[in-house]
TILUMNU-786439 format. One record per residue: residue number from 1; chain; z, x, y of N, C-alpha, C in turn. Coordinates in steps of 0.05 Angstrom, whole numbers, plus 32768, in hexadecimal, padded with zeros to 4 digits. Example, Ala and Ser with C-alpha at 12.3 -4.5 7.8 and 13.67 -1.06 7.14 Angstrom:
BEGIN
i, ch, nw, nu, nv, caw, cau, cav, cw, cu, cv
1, A, 809C, 8108, 7F8E, 809C, 80F6, 7FA6, 809C, 8108, 7FBE
2, A, 808E, 8101, 7FD3, 808F, 8111, 7FEB, 809D, 8102, 8001
//
This chain:
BEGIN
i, ch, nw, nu, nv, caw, cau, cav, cw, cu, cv
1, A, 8000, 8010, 7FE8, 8000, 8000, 8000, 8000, 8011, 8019
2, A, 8013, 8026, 801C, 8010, 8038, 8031, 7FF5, 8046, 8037
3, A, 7FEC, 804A, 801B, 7FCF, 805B, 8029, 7FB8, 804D, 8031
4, A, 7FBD, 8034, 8022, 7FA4, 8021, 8031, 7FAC, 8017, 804F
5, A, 7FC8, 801D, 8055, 7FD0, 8016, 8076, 7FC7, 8025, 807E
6, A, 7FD1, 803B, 807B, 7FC6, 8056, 8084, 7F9F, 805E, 8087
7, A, 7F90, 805B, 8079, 7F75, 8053, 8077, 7F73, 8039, 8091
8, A, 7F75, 8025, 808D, 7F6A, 8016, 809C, 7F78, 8021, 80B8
9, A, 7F95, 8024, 80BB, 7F9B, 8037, 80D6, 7F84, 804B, 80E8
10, A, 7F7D, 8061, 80D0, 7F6B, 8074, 80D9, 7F4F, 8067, 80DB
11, A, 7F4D, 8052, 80CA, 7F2A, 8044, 80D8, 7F28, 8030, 80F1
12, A, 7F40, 802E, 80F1, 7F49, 801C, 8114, 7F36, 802F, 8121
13, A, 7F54, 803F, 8125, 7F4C, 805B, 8137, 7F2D, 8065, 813E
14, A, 7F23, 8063, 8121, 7F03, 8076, 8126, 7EF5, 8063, 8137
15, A, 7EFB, 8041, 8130, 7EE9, 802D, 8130, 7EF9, 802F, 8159
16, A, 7F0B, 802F, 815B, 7F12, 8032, 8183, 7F08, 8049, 8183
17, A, 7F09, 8067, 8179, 7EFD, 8080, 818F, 7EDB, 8074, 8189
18, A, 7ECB, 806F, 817F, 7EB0, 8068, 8177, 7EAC, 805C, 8191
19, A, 7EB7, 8045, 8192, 7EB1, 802D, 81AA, 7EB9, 803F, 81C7
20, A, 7ECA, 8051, 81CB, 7ED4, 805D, 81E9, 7EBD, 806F, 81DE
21, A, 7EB5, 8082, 81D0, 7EA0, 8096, 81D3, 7E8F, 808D, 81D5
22, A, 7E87, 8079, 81D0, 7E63, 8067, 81DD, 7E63, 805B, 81F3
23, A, 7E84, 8054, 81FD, 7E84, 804A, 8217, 7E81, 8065, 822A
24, A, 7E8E, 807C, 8223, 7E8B, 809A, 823D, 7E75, 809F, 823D
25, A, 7E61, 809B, 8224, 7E44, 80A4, 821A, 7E31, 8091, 8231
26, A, 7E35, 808A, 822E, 7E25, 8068, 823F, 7E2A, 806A, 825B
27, A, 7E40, 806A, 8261, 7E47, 8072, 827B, 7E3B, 808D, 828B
28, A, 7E3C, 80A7, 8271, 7E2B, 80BC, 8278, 7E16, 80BE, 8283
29, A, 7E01, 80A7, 8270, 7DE4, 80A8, 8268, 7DDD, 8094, 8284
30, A, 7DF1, 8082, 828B, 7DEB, 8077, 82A5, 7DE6, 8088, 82B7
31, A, 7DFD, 809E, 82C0, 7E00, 80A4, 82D8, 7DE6, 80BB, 82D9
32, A, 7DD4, 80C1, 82CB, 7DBA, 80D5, 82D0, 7DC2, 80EA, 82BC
33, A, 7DD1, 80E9, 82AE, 7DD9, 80F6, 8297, 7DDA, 811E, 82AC
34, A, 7DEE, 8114, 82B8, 7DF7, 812B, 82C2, 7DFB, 8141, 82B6
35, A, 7E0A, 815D, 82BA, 7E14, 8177, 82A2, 7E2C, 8163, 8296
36, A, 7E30, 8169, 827B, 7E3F, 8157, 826B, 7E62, 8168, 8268
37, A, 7E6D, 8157, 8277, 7E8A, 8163, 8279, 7E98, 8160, 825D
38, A, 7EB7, 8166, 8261, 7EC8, 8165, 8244, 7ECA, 814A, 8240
39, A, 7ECB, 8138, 8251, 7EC9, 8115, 8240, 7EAE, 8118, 8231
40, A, 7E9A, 811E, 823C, 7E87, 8112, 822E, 7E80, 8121, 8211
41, A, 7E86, 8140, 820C, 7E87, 8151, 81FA, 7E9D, 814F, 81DD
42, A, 7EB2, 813A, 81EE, 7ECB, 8131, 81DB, 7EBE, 8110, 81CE
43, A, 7EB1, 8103, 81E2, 7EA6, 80E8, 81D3, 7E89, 80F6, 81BC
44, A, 7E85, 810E, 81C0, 7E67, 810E, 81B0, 7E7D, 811A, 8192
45, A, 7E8B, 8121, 81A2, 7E9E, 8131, 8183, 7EAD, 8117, 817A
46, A, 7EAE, 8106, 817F, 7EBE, 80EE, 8175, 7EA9, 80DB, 816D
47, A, 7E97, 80D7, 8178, 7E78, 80C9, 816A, 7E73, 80D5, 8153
48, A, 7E74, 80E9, 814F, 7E6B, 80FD, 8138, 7E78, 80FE, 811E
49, A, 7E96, 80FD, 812D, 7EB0, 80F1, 811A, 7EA4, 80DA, 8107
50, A, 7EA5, 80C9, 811C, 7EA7, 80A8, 8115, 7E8D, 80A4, 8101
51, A, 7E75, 80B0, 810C, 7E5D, 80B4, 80F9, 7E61, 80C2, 80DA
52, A, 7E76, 80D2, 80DA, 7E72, 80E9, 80C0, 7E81, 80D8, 80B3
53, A, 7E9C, 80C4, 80BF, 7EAA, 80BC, 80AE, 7EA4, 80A2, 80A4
54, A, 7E90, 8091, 80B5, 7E7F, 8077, 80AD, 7E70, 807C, 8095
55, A, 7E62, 8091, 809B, 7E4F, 80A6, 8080, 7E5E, 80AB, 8066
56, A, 7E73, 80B7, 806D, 7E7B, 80B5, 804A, 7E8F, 80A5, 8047
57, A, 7E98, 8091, 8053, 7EA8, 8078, 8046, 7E9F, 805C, 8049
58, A, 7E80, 805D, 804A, 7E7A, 8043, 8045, 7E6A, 8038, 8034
59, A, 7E55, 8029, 8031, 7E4C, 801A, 8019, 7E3D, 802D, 8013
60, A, 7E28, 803C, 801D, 7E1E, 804D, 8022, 7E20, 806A, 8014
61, A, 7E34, 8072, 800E, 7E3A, 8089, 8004, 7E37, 8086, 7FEB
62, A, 7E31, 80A3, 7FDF, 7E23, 80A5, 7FBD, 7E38, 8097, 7FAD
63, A, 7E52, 809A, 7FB6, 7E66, 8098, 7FA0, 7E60, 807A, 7F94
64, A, 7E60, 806F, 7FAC, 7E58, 804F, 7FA8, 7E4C, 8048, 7F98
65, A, 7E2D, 8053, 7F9C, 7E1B, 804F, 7F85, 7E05, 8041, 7F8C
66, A, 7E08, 8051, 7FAD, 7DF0, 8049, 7FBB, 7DCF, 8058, 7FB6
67, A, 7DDE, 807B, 7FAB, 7DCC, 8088, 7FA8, 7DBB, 808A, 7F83
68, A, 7DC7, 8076, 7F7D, 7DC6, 8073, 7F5A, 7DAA, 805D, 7F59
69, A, 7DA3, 8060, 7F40, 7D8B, 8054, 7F34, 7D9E, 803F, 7F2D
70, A, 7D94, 8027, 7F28, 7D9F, 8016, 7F23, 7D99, 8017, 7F00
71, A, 7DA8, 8014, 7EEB, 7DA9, 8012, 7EC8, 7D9D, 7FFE, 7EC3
72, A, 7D8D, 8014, 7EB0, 7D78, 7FFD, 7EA1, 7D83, 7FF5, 7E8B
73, A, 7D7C, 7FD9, 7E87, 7D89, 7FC9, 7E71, 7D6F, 7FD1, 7E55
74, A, 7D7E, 7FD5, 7E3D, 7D77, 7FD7, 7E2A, 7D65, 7FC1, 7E1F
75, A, 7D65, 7FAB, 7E25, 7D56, 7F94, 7E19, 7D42, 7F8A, 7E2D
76, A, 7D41, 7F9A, 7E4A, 7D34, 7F9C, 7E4F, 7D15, 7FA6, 7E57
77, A, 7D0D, 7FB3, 7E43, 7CF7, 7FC4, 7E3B, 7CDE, 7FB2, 7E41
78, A, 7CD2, 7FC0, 7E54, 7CAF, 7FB2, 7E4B, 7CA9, 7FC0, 7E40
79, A, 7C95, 7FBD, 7E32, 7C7C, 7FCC, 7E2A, 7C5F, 7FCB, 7E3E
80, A, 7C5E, 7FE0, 7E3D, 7C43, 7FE6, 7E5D, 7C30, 7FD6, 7E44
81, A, 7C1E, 7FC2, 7E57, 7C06, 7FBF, 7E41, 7BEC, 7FCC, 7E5A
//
């Protein structure tokens, strides 16, 4: 029970820095995308986060069995004519 608190805790988190790093990102890209200060260098490192960790914990990842052939059933055989 703790570690699934703990899990959904830390995907809060990614799922708020995601949403504030697209908001500084956006705000950036408005203002003429000026030289890019430490907010905007900390939201690309926190987008990047949020991306790597979307990537390997979601439906998506091999483990799942996204990257798998789907099993062929035995009784299901054609024969090529």
């Amino acid at each position: 029970m703790a570690k699934r608190l703990a899990f959904l805790v830390v995907a809060f988190a990614l799922l708020v820095a995601g949403i504030e790093s697209l908001k500084v990102l956006v705000a950036w890209w408005q203002a003429g995308r000026p030289p890019p200060g430490m907010a905007e260098i900390l939201a690309c490192a926190a987008l990047a986060l949020v991306g790597f960790a979307w990537w390997r914990h979601s439906v998506f990842a091999c483990d799942k069995g996204a990257c798998l052939l789907p099993e062929k059933d035995a009784s299901d055989r054609s024969e090529p004519r």
